[in-house]
C-alpha positions in Angstrom: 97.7 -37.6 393.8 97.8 -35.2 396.7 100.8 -33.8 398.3 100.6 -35.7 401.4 100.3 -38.7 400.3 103.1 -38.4 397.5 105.2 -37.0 400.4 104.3 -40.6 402.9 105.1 -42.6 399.8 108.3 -40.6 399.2 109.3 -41.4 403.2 108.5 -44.8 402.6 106.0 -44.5 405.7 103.2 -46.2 403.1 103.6 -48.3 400.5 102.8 -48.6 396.7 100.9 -51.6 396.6 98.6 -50.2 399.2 98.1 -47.0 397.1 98.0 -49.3 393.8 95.2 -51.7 395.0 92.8 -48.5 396.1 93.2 -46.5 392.3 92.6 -50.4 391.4 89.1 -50.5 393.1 88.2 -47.1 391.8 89.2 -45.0 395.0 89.6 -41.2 393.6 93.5 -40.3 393.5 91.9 -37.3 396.2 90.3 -40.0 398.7 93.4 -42.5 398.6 94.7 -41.3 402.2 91.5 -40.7 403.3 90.9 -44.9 403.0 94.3 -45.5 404.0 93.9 -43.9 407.2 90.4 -45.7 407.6 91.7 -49.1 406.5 94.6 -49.0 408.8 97.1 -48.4 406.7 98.1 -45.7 408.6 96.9 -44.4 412.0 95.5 -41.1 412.0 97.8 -40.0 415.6 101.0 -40.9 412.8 99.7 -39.0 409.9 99.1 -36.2 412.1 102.9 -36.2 413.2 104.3 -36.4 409.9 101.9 -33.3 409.4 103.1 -31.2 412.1 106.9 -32.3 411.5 106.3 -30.7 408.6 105.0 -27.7 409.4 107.3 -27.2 411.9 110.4 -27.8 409.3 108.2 -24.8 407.2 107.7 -27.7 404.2 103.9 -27.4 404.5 101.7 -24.0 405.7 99.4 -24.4 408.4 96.2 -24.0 405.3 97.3 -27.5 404.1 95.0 -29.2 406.5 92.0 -27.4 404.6 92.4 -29.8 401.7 91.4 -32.3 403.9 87.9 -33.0 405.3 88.8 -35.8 407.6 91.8 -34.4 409.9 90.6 -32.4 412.4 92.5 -28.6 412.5 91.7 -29.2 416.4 94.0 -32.2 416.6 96.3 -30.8 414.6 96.7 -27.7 416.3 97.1 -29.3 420.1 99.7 -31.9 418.9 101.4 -28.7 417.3 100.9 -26.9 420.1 102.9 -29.0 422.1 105.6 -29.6 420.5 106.1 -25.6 420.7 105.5 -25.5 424.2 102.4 -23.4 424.2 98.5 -23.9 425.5 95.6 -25.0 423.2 92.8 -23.2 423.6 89.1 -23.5 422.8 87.7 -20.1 422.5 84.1 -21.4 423.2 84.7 -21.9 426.4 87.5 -19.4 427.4 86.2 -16.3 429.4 87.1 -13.8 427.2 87.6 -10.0 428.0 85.6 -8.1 425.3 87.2 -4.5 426.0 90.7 -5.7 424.5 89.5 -5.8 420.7 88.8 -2.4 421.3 92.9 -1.9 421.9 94.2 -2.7 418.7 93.0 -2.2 414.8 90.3 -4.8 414.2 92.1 -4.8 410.4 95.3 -6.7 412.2 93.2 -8.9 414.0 91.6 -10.3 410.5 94.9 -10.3 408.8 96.8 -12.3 410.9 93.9 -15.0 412.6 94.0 -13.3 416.1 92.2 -12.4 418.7 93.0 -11.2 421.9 91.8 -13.5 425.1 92.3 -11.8 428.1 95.4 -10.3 430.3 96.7 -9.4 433.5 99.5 -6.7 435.0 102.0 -7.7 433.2 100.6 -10.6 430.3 98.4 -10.5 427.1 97.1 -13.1 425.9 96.4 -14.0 422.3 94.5 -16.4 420.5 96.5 -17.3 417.3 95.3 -19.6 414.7 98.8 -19.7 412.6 101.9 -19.9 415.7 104.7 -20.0 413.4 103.4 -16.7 411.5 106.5 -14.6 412.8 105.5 -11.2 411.6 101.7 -12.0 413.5 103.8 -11.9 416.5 106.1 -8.9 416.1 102.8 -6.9 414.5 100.8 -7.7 417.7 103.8 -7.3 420.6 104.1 -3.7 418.8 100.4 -2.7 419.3 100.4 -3.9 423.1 102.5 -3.0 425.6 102.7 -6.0 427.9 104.2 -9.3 427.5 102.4 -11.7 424.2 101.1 -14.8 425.1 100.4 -17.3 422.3 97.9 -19.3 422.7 96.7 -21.4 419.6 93.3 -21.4 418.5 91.4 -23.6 415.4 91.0 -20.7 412.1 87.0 -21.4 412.4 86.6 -20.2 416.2 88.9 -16.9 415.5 87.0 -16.2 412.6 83.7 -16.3 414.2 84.9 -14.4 417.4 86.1 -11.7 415.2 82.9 -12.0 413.1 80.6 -11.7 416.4 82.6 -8.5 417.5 82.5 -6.6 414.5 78.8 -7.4 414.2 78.3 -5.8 417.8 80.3 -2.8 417.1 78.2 -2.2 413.9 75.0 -3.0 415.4 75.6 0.0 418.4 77.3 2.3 415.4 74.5 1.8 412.6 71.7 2.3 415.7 72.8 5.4 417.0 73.3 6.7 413.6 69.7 5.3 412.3 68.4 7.7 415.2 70.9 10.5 414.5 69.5 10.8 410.8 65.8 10.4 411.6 65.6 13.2 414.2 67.9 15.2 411.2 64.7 14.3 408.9 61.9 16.1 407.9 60.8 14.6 404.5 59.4 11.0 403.2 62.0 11.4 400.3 64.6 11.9 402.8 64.0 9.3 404.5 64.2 6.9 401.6 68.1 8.2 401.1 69.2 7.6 404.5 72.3 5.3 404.5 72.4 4.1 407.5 69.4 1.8 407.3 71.3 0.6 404.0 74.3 -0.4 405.9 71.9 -1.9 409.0 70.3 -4.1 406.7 73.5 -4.9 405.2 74.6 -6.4 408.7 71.1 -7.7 409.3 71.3 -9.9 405.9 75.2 -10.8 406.6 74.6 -11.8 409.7 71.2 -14.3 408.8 73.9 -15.6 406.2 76.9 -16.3 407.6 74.8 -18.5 410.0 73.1 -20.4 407.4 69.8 -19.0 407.6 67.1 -20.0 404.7 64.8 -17.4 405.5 64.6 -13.8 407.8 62.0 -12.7 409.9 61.7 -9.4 410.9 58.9 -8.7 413.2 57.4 -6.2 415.6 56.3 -6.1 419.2 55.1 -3.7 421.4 58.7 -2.3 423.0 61.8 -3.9 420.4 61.6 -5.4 417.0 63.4 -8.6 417.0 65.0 -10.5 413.9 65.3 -14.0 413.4 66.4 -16.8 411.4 65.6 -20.0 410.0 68.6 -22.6 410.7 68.0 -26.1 410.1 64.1 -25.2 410.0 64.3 -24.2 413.2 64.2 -20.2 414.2 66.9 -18.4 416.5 66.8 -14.9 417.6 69.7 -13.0 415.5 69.4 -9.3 416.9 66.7 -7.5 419.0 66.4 -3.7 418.1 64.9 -0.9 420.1 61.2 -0.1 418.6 61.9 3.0 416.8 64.4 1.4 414.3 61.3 -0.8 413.2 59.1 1.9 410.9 62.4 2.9 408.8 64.2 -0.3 408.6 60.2 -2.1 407.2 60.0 1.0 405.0 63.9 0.8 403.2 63.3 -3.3 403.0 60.4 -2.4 401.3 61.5 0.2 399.0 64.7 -2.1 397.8 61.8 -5.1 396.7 60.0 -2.1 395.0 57.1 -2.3 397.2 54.4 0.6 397.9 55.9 2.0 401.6 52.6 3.5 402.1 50.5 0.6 402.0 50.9 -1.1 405.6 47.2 -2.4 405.7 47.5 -5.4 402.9 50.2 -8.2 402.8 52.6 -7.4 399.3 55.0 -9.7 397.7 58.4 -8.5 396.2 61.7 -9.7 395.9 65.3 -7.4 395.2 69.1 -9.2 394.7 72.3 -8.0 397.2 75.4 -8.7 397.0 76.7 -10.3 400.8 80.3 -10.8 401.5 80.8 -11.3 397.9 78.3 -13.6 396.7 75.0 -12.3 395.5 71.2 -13.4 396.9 68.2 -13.0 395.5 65.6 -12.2 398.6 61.8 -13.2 397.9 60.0 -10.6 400.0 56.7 -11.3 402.0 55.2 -8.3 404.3 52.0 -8.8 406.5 50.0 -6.6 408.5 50.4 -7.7 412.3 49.2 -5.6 415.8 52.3 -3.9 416.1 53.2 -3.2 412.8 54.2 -5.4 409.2 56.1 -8.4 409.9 58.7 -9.1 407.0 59.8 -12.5 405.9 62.4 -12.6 403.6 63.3 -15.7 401.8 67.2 -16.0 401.1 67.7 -17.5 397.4 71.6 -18.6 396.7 72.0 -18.6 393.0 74.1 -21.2 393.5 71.5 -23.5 394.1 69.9 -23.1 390.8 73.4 -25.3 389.8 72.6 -27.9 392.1 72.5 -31.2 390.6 70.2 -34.4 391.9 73.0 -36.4 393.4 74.3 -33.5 395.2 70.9 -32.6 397.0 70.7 -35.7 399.1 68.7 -38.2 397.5 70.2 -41.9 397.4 72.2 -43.6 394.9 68.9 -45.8 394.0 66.3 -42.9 394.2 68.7 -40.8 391.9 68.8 -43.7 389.4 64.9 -44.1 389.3 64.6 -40.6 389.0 66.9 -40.1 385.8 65.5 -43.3 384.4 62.1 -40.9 384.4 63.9 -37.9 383.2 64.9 -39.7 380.1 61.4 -40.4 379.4 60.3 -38.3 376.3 56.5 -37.6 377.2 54.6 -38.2 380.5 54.6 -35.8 383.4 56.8 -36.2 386.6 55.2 -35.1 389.7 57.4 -33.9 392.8 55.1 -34.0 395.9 55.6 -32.9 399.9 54.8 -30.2 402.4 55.3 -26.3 402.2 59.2 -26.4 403.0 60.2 -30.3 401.8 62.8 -28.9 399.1 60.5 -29.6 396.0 61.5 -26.5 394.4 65.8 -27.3 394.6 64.7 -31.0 393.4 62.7 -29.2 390.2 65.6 -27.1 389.6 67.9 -29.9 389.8 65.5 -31.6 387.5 65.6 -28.9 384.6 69.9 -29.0 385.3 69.6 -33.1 384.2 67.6 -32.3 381.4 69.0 -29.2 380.0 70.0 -29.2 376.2 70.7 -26.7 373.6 68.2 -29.4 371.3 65.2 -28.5 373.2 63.2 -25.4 374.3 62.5 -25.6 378.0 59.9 -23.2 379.5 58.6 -23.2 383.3 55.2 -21.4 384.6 56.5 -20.0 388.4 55.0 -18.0 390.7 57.6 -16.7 392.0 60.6 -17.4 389.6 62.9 -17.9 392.2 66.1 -18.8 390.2 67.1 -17.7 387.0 68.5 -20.1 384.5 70.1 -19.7 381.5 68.7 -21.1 378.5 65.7 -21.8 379.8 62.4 -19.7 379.0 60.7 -18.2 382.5 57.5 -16.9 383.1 56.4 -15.2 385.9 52.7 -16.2 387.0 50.6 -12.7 387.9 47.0 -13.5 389.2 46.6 -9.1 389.0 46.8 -8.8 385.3 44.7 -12.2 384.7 47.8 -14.7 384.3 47.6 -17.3 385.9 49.1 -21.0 386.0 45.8 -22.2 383.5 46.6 -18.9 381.0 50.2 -19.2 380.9 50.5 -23.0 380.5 47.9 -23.1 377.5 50.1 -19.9 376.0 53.6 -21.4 376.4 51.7 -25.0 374.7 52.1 -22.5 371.3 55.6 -21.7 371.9 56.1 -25.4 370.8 58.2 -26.7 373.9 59.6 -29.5 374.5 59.7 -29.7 378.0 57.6 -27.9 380.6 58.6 -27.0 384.3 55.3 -25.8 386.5 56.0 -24.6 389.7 52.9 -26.0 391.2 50.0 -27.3 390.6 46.9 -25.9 392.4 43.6 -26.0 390.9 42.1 -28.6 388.4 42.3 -26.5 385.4 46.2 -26.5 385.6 46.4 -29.9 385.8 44.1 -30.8 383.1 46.0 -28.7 380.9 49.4 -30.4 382.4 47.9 -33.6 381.8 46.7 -33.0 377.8 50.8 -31.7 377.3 52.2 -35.1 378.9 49.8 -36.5 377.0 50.5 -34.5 373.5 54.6 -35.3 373.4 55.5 -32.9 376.2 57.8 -34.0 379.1 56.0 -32.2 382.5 57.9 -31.8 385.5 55.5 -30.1 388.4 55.0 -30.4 392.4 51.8 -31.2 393.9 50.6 -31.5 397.5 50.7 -34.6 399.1 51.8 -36.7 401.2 52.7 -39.8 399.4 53.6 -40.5 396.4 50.7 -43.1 396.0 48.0 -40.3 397.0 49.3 -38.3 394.6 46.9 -40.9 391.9 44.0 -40.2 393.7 44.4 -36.8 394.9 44.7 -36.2 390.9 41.1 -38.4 390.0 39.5 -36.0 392.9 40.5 -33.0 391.3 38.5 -34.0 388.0 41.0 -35.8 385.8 39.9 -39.4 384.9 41.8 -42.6 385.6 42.6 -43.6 382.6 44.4 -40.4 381.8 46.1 -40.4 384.7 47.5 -43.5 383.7 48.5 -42.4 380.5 50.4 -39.5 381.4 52.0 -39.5 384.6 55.8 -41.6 384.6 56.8 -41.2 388.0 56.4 -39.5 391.6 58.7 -38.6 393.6 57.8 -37.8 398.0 60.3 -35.6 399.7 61.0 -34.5 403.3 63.9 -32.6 404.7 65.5 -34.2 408.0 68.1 -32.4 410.0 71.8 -33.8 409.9 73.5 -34.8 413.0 75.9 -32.5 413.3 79.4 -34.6 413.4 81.3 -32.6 416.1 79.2 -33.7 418.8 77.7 -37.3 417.4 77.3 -40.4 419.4 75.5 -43.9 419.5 72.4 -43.5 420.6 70.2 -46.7 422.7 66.7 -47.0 420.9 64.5 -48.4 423.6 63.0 -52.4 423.2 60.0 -50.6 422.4 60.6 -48.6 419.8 62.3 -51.2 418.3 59.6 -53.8 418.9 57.2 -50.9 417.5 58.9 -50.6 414.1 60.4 -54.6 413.6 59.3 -54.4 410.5 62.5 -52.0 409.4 65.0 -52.1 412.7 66.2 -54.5 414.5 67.9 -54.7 418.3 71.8 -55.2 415.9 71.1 -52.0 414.0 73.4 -49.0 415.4 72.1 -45.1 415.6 73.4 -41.8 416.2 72.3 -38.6 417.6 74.0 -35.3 418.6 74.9 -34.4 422.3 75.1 -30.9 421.3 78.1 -28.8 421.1 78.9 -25.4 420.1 79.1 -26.0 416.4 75.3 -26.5 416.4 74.3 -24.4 419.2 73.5 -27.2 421.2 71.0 -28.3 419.0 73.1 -31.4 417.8 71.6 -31.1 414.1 73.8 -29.1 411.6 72.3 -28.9 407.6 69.6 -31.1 406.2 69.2 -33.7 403.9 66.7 -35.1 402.1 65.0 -38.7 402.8 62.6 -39.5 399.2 60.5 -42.7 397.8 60.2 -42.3 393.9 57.6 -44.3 392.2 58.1 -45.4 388.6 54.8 -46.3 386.9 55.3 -49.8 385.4 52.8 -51.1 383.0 51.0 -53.1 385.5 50.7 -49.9 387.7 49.8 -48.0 384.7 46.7 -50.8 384.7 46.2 -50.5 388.2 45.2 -47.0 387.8 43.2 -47.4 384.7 40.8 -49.4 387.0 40.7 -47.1 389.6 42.4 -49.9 392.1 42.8 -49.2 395.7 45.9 -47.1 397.7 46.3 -50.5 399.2 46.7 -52.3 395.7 49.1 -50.0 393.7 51.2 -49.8 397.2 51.3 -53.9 397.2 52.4 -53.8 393.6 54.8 -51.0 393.4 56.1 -52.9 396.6 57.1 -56.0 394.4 58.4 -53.9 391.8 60.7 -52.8 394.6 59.4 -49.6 396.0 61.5 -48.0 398.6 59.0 -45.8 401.3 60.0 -42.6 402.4 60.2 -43.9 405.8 62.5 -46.7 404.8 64.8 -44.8 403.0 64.6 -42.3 405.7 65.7 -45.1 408.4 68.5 -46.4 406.0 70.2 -42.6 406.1 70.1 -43.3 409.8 71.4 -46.3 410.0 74.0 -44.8 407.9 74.5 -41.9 410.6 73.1 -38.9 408.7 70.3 -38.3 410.7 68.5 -39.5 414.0 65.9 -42.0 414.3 64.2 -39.5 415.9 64.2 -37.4 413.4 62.6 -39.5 410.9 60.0 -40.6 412.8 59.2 -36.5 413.1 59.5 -36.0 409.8 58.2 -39.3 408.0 55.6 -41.3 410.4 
C-alpha cells in the first residue's frame, strides 16, 4: 500500500473497512486512495492538508506528490504557499524579465527548481518550485545582491522556463558560431567536420522532442529556413533560422543518414539513431527537391514504442479482446487497415509483442524497418537491388516461419503470395489501405484474389484512426446543438454528456494534448466466411457482422467521448 494512505489509516483519518472493501473489489493497492478520494471517503481539500502538514513537519519531500496522478502539484503548492505566507505564482502568465537568467549560473538555476521572475531597487524575485529547500535560498541570496523574494511555482512550469532559455541562448551561440566556421572554411571535407552544425541539430532534435513532436520538418524559403513539428498531427513553428544556416545544416542531416550531399536534384531516403537527453531515436529521413532548396522530413522513432503492448496503445477493452482472440489463431492472415498516419504500424508492432515466442520463428518484410526487435527476423525491402515485398515474402516462405509480419501490402502480387501463406499454416499480420474494415473484402477481390480465398484466409480486420485527446487542464462540458444530436440519434442522445478543451497553456491553446486511437475489429465468423465466398454485398456482410455484434469505428469513437477522451468534434473529423 502507498505511503499516504498507510499514513491516513495510521491517523485514523480513514478507515479499514473502507480500504478492505476496495482490495475486495479488485482496486490495485496503488489506486485505493485514488477511489477513496473519488467515492467520498475523503475530500480531496483534506487529503491535501494532511499533505502539506506534512511537508511542512519535513515527514514527506515536496516529490511525493509525483507518485500521484490525480493531486494536482498546483493545488498543492498554493495551499502550501499560504500557510508560509508567501505568493503563488503561475509563470505562464507572469511578465517575466528575461535579462536576470543572464545574472546567475544557469547550473544553480536547474539544481535547485528556480528561476528568477523579475525585481525592482531593492527586491528579486524568484520562482521556486521546492520553498522549504533551505540551502536553494541561501545559494540564490549569495548570487544576488538585493533582497530574495520566494515566490512558489509548479516543478513543470520552472522546468520548461529554464528549458526555453537555455534553448535561446544556444540557438544565438550555435548561429553565430555556424557562421564563424563557414567563413573559416574552404573545403567540402571541412565542412563535413564542423561541430557546430552537430550541436545545432542537437538542439533542433531536443527541442522537436521535448515537445512531443512525431515528425521534423525542416524546410526552405526564400529569406529564413524555418523548422517545424508535428504535435498532435498538427504542425507548430519550432525555430526560424536566417537563410544561410540552411545549405550546411541539410548537408550534416544528410551526411549523419549516410545520404549522397551532392545529390540535391532527386528525393533520398535514409535514416541514422541519436541519443537526446538520454534516450536514444531512431530518425527515418526523407529529403525532397523544393524551389528554394531540399526540404527534410525527419520521422522521430522512440524505441520505446517497439515495447508497446495493445492495451496500452488505446484500443478498448472489447476491441483488444477481439483482437487477441485473432492473434491466437494459428493460420489465417490479420489485416490492419487506415490512412497514411492512423498508427497501423505501433498496432503491428504491438501485434508481433502479443505473439512473440521463443517456439516460433517470426520474420516481417518492411520497407522501412522502423523498430528493431529482438528475436524476431527483419528484412529490409530495397526496390534498387530488385527486392521487393513479392521477392522477399516468397524467400522468407523457405525460411520455414511460423508467423509473418508485412509492412504493407501494395500491389496484387504481395497479396496473392500473403494469401497462399495464410492459407499454407502461416499466421499473416499486414496493413492495407482502406477505409473500413468491410472494404477491406472487396478492395482484396479487385486486386485479383478470388472470393473464395479470401474467405479462407483472412481471420480478422481491424480499422484504425488517431483522434486528439482533450487535454485535461483546460476540459469542460461542451452543449452539442439539437441538430447535431437530431443528426446522429442513432448513437447520441440529448442525456449524453461531452467535453472539449477551452485551451490553456498546457496545450498551446489548442485544447487537445496526445492521441488516442478509436478502432472497429471484425472477426470473420463462419457465416461471414460464407458471405464472402458468394461475393455478398458491403451492405450484407455489414448487416451480419452487425448481429454478431460489430462495433463501427464511429461508435466506438463516440463511446471514448462520451467517456471524455476526446471531442465529439473530433470524431466526426476523423471518423464520418
Amino acid at each position: 500500500m502507498d505511503r499516504i494512505t498507510t499514513d491516513l489509516l495510521e491517523n485514523g483519518l480513514i478507515m479499514k473497512g473502507q480500504v478492505n472493501r476496495l482490495i475486495a473489489k479488485g482496486i490495485n493497492n496503488s489506486l485505493i486512495l485514488k477511489h477513496i478520494t473519488q467515492s467520498g471517503f475523503m475530500t480531496m481539500d483534506r487529503l491535501v492538508r494532511f499533505i502539506v502538514d506534512k511537508i511542512r513537519k519535513g515527514v514527506y519531500e515536496l516529490s511525493i506528490i509525483a507518485e500521484y496522478d490525480y493531486i494536482k502539484e498546483s493545488t498543492v503548492l498554493t495551499k502550501l504557499s499560504k500557510e508560509l505566507n508567501l505568493d503563488f505564482i503561475d509563470l505562464d502568465d507572469a511578465h517575466i524579465d528575461d535579462s536576470l537568467t543572464n545574472k546567475i549560473p544557469f547550473a544553480q538555476l536547474q539544481k535547485y527548481n528556480a528561476f528568477p521572475v523579475y525585481s525592482d531597487d531593492t527586491n528579486v524575485y524568484i520562482a521556486l518550485n521546492d520553498p522549504l529547500n533551505i540551502e536553494a535560498k541561501e545559494s540564490l541570496q549569495r548570487l544576488f545582491k538585493k533582497t530574495l523574494i520566494i515566490k512558489v511555482a509548479v516543478k513543470k512550469q520552472i522546468t520548461q522556463h529554464l528549458f526555453k532559455v537555455s534553448l535561446k541562448d544556444k540557438e544565438k551561440v550555435l548561429v553565430k558560431k555556424v557562421r564563424d566556421e563557414l567563413n573559416s572554411i574552404n573545403t567540402l571535407e571541412e565542412q563535413q567536420q564542423a561541430s557546430s552544425i552537430l550541436l545545432l541539430i542537437n538542439v533542433i532534435l531536443d527541442a522537436c522532442i521535448q515537445g512531443r513532436a512525431s515528425d521534423v520538418h525542416i524546410e526552405p524559403s526564400e529569406r529564413s529556413c524555418s523548422v517545424r513539428g508535428r504535435i498532435d498531427g498538427k504542425l507548430s513553428e519550432i525555430f526560424i533560422f536566417p537563410k544561410d544556416i540552411f545549405a550546411p545544416l541539410t548537408s550534416r542531416i544528410k551526411l549523419l543518414a549516410n545520404l549522397d550531399i551532392a545529390e540535391k536534384r532527386k528525393p533520398q531516403d535514409g535514416r541514422f539513431s541519436s541519443i537526446v537527453s538520454g534516450v536514444e531515436y531512431d530518425f527515418r529521413l526523407s529529403t525532397l527537391p523544393t524551389l528554394y532548396g531540399e526540404s527534410i522530413v525527419m520521422r522521430v522513432l522512440d524505441k520505446q514504442k517497439a515495447l508497446v503492448k495493445l492495451e496500452e496503445a488505446g484500443m478498448d477493452t472489447q476491441s483488444y479482446h477481439k483482437f487477441q482472440k485473432a492473434l491466437k489463431t494459428p493460420y489465417g492472415i490479420i489485416l490492419v487497415t487506415g490512412p497514411t498516419g492512423s498508427g497501423k504500424t505501433t498496432t503491428l508492432y504491438g501485434a508481433l509483442n502479443e505473439i512473440k515466442d521463443i517456439s516460433d520463428k517470426i520474420i516481417t518484410v518492411e520497407d522501412p524497418v522502423e523498430y528493431r526487435m529482438s528475436s524476431i527476423q527483419q528484412v529490409q525491402v530495397n526496390p534498387k537491388i530488385g527486392l521487393k515485398f513479392a521477392d522477399a515474402l516468397r524467400s522468407i516462405l523457405r525460411q520455414d516461419p511460423d508467423k509473418i509480419m508485412i509492412g504493407e501490402i501494395r500491389d496484387s502480387e504481395t497479396l496473392e503470395i500473403a494469401i497462399k501463406a495464410a492459407l499454407t499454416g502461416h499466421l499473416v499480420i499486414s496493413t492495407l489501405h482502406t477505409n473500413d474494415s468491410i472494404s477491406a473484402i472487396p478492395r482484396m477481390a479487385d486486386m485479383g484474389i478470388q472470393h473464395y480465398l479470401i474467405s479462407g484466409a483472412v481471420i480478422a480486420i481491424v480499422a484504425q484512426r488517431l483522434v486528439r485527446k482533450i487535454c485535461s487542464h483546460c476540459k469542460t462540458i461542451q452543449e452539442i446543438p439539437a441538430s447535431i444530436i437530431e443528426e446522429y440519434s442513432d448513437f447520441i442522445s440529448a442525456d449524453d454528456i461531452f467535453y472539449i478543451g477551452s485551451g490553456c497553456k498546457e496545450c498551446n491553446d489548442t485544447g487537445y494534448s496526445g492521441r488516442e486511437m478509436i478502432c472497429e475489429i471484425l472477426n470473420i465468423s463462419e457465416k461471414l466466411s460464407s458471405l464472402i465466398a458468394k461475393s455478398a454485398s458491403k451492405e450484407d456482410m455489414h448487416k451480419q457482422a452487425k448481429e454478431e455484434d460489430f462495433i463501427g469505428i464511429f461508435e466506438n469513437g463516440i463511446q471514448k467521448a462520451k467517456d471524455g477522451i476526446t471531442s465529439f468534434k473530433e470524431i466526426l473529423r476523423a471518423a464520418k
